[in-house]
Biopython code that builds the backbone (N, CA, C, O; Angstrom):
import numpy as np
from Bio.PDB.StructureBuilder import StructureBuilder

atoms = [
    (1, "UNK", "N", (0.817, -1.203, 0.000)),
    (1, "UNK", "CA", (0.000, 0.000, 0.000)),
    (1, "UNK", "C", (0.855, 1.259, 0.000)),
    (1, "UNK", "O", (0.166, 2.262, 0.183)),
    (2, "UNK", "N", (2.252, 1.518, -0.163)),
    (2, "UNK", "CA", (3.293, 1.977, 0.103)),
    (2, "UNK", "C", (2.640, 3.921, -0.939)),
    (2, "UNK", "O", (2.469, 5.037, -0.449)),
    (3, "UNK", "N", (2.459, 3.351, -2.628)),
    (3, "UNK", "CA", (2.378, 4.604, -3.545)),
    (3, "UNK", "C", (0.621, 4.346, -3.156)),
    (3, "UNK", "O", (0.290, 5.092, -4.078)),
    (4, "UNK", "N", (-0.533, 3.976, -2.650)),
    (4, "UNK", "CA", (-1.680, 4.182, -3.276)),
    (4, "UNK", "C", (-2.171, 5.228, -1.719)),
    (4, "UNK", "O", (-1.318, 5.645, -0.935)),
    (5, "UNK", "N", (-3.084, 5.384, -1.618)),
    (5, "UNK", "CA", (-3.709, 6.438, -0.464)),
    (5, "UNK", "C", (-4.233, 5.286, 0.605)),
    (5, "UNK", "O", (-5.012, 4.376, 0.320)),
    (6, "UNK", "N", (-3.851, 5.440, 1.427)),
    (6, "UNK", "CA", (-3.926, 5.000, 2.797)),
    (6, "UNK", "C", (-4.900, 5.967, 3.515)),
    (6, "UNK", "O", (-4.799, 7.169, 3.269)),
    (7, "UNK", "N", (-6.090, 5.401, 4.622)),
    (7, "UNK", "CA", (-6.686, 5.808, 4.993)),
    (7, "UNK", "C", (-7.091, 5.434, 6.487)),
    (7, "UNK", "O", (-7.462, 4.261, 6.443)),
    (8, "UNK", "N", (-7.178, 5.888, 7.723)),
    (8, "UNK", "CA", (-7.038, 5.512, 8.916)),
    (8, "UNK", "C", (-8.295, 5.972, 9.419)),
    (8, "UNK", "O", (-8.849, 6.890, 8.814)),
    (9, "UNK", "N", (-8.981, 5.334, 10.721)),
    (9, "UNK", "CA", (-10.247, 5.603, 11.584)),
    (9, "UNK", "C", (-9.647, 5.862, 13.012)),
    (9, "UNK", "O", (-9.184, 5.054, 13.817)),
    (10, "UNK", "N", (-9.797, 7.281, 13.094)),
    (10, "UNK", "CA", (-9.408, 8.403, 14.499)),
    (10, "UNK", "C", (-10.286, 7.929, 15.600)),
    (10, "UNK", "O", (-11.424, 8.337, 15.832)),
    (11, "UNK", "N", (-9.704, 7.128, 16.174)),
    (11, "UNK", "CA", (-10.487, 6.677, 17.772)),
    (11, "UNK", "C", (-10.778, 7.972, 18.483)),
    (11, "UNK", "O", (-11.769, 7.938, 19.213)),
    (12, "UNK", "N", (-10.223, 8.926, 18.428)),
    (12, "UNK", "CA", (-10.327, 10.272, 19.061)),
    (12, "UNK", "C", (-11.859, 10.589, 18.519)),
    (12, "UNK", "O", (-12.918, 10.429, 19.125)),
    (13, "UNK", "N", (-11.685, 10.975, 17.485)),
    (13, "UNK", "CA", (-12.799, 11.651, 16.748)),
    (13, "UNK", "C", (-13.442, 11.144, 15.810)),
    (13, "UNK", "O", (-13.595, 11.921, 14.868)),
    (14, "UNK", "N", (-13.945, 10.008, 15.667)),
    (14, "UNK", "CA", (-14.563, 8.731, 15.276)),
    (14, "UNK", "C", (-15.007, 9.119, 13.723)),
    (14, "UNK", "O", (-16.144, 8.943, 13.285)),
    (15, "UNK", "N", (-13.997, 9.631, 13.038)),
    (15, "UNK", "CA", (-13.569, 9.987, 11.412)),
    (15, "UNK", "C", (-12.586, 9.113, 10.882)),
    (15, "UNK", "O", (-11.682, 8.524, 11.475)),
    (16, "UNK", "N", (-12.875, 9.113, 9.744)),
    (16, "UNK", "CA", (-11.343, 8.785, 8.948)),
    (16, "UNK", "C", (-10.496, 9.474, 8.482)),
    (16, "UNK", "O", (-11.002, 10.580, 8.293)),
    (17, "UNK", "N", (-9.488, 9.466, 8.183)),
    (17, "UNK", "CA", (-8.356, 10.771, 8.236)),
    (17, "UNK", "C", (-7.550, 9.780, 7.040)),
    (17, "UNK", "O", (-7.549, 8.551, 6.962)),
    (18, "UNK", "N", (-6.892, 10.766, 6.178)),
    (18, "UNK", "CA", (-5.710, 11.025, 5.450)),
    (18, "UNK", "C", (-4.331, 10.089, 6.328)),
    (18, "UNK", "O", (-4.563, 9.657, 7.457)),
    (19, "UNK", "N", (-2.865, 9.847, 5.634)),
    (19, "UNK", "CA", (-1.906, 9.937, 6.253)),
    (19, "UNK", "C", (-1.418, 10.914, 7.633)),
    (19, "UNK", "O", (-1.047, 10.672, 8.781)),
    (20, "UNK", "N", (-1.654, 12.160, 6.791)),
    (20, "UNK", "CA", (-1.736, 13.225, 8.018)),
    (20, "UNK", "C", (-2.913, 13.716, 8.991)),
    (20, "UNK", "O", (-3.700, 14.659, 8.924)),
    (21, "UNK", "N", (-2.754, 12.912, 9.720)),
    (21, "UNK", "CA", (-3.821, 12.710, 10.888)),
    (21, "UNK", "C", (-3.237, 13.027, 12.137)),
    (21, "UNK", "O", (-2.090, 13.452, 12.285)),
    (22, "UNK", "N", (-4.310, 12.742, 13.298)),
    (22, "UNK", "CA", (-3.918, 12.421, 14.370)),
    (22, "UNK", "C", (-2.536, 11.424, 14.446)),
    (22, "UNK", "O", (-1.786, 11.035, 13.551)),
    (23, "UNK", "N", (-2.539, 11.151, 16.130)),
    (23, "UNK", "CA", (-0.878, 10.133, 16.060)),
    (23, "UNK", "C", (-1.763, 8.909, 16.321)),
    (23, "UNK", "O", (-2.826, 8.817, 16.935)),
    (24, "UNK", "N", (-0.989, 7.953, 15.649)),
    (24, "UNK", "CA", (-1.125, 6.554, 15.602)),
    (24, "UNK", "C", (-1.523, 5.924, 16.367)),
    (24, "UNK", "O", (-2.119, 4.943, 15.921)),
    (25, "UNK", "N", (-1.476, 6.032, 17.737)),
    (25, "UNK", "CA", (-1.971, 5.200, 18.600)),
    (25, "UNK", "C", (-3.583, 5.719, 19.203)),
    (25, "UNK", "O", (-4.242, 5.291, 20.151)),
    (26, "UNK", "N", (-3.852, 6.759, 18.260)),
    (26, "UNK", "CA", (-4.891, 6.916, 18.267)),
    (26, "UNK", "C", (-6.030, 6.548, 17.349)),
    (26, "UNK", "O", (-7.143, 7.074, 17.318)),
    (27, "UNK", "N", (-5.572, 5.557, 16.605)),
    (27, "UNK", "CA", (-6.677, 4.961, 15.741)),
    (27, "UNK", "C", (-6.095, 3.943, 14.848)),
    (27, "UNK", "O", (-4.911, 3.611, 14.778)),
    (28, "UNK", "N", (-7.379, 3.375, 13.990)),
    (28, "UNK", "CA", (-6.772, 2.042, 13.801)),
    (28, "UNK", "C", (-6.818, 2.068, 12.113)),
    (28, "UNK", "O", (-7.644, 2.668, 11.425)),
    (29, "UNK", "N", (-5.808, 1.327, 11.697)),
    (29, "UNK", "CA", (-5.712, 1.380, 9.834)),
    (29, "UNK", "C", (-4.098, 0.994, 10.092)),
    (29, "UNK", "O", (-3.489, 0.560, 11.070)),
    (30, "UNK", "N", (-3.690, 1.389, 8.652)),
    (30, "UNK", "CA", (-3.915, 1.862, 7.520)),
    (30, "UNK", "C", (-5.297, 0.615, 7.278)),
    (30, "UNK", "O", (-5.570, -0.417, 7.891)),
    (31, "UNK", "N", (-6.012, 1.381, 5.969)),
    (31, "UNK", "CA", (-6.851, 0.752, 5.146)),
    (31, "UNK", "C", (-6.268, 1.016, 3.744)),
    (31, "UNK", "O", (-5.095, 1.344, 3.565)),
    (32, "UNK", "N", (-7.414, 0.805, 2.505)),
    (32, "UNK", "CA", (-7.398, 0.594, 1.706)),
    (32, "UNK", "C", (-8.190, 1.892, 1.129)),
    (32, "UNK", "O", (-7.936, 2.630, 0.178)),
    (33, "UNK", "N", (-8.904, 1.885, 1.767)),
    (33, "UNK", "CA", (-9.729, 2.718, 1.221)),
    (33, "UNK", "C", (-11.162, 3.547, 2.356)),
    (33, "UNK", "O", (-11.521, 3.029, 3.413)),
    (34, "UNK", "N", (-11.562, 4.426, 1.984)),
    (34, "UNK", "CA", (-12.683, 5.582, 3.013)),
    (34, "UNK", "C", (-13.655, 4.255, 3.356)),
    (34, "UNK", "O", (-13.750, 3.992, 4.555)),
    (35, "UNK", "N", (-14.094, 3.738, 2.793)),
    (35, "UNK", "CA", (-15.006, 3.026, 2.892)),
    (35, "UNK", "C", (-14.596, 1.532, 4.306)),
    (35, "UNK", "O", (-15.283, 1.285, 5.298)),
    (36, "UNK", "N", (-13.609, 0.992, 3.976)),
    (36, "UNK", "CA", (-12.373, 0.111, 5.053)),
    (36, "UNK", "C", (-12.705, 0.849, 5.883)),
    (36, "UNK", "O", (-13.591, 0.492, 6.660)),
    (37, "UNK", "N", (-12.301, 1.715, 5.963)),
    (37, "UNK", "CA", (-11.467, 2.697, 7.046)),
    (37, "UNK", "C", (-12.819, 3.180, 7.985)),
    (37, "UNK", "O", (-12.714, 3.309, 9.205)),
    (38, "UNK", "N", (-14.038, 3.417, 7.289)),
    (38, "UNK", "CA", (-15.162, 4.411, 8.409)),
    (38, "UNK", "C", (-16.223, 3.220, 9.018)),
    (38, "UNK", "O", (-17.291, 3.413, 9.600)),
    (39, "UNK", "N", (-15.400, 1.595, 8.601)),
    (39, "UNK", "CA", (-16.311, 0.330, 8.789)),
    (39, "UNK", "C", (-15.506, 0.005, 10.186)),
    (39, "UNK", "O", (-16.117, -0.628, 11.047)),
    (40, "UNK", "N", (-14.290, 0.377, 10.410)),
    (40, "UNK", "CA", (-13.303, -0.373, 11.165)),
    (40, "UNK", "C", (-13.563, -0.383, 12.924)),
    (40, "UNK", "O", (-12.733, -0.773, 13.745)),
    (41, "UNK", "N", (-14.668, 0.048, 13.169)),
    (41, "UNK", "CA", (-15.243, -0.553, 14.649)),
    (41, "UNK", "C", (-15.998, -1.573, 14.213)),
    (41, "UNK", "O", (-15.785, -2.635, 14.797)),
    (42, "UNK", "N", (-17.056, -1.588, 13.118)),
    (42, "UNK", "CA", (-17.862, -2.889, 13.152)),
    (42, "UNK", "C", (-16.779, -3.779, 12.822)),
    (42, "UNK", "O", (-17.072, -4.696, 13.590)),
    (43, "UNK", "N", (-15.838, -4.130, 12.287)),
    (43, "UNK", "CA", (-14.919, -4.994, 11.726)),
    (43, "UNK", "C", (-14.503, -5.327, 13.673)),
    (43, "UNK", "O", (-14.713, -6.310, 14.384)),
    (44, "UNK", "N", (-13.917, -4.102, 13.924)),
    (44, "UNK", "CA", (-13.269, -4.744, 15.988)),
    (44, "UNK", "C", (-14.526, -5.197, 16.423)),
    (44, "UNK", "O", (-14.111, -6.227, 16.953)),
    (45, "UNK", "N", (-15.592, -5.226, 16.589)),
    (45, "UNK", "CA", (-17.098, -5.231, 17.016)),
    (45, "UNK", "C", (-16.911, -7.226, 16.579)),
    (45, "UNK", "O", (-16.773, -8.140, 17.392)),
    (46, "UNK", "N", (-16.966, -7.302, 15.363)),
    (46, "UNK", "CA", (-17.096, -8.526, 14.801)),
    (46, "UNK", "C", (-16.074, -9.492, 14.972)),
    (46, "UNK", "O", (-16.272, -10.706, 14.927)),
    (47, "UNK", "N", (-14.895, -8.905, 15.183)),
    (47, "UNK", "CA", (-13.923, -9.831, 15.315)),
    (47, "UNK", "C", (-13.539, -9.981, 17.261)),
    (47, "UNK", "O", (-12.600, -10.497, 17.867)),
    (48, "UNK", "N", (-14.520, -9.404, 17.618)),
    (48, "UNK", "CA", (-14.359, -9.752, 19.477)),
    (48, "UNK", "C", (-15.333, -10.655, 20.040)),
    (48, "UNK", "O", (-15.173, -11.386, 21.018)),
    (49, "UNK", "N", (-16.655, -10.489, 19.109)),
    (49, "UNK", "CA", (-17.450, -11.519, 18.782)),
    (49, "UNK", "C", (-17.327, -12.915, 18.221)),
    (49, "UNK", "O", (-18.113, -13.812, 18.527)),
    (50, "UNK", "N", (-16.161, -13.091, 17.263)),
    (50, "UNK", "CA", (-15.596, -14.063, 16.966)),
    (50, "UNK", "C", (-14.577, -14.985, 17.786)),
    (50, "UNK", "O", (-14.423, -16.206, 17.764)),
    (51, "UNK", "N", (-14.049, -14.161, 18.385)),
    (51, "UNK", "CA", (-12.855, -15.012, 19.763)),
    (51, "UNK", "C", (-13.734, -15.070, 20.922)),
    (51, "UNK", "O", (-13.538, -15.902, 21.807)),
    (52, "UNK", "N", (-14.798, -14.138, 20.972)),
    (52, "UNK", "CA", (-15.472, -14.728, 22.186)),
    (52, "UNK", "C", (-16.247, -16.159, 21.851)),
    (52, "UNK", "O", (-16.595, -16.915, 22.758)),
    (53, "UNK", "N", (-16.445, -16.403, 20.648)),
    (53, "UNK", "CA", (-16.851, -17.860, 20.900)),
    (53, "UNK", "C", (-15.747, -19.104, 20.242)),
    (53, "UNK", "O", (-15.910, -20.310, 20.053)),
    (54, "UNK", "N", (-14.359, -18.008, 19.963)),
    (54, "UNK", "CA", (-13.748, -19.468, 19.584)),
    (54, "UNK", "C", (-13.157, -20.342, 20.667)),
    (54, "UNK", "O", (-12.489, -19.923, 21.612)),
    (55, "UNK", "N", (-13.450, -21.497, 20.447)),
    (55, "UNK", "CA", (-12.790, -22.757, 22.112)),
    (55, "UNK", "C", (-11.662, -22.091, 22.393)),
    (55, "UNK", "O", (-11.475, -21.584, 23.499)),
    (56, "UNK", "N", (-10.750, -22.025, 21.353)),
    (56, "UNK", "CA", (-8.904, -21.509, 22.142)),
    (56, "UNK", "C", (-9.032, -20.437, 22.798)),
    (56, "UNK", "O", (-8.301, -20.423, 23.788)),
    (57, "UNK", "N", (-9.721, -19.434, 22.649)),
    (57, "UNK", "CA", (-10.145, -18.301, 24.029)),
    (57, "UNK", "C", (-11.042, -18.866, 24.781)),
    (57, "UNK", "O", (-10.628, -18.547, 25.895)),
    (58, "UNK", "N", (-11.931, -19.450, 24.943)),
    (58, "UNK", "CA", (-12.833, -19.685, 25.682)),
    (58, "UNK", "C", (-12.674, -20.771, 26.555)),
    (58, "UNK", "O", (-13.448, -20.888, 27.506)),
    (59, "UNK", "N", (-11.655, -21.689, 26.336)),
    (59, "UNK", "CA", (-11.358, -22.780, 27.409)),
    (59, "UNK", "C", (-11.896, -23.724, 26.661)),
    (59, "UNK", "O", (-10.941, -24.445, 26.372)),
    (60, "UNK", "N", (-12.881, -24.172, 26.154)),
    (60, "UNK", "CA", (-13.901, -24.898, 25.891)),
    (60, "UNK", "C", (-13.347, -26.330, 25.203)),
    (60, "UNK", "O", (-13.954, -27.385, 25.386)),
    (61, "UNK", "N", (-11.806, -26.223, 24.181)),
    (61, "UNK", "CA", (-11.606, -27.221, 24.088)),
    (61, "UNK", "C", (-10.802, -27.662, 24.733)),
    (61, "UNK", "O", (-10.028, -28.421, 24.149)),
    (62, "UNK", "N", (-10.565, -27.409, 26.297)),
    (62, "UNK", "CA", (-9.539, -28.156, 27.243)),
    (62, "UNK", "C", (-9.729, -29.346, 27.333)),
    (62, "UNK", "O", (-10.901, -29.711, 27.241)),
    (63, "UNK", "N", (-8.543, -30.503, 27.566)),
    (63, "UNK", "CA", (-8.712, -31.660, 27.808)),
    (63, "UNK", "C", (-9.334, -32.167, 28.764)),
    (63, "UNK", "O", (-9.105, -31.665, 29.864)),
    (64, "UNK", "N", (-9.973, -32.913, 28.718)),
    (64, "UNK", "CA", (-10.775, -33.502, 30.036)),
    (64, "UNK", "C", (-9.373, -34.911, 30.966)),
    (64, "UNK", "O", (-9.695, -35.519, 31.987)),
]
sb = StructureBuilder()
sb.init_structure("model")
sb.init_model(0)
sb.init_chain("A")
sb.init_seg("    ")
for serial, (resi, resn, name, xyz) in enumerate(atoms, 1):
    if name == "N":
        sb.init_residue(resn, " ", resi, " ")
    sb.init_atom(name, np.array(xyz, "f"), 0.0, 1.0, " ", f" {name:<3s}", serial, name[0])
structure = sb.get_structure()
């Protein structure tokens, strides 16, 4: 993604921003594109939902 436009979602201010944004540890990307980028809580939303029911987080496939 090095030459194409990179696009980031501002945990601060719950936008997507350019390269020149806020600092980094304030939000989450690079993306691909505006569209990536203004989805990227439902994407954390969905993927915390996903380890909460997979066995290797959940204990569930421990040996008996």
């Amino acid at each position: 993604m090095s030459d194409e436009q990179e696009y980031w979602f501002c945990l601060k201010h719950h936008t997507v921003e350019p390269r020149e944004g806020c600092r980094n540890q304030d939000r989450l990307g690079p993306y691909s594109t505006e569209a990536e980028a203004s989805s990227a809580l439902d994407k954390v939303e969905q993927r915390n939902e996903d380890w909460d029911q997979d066995p290797k987080w959940t204990g569930d496939n421990a040996p008996e």
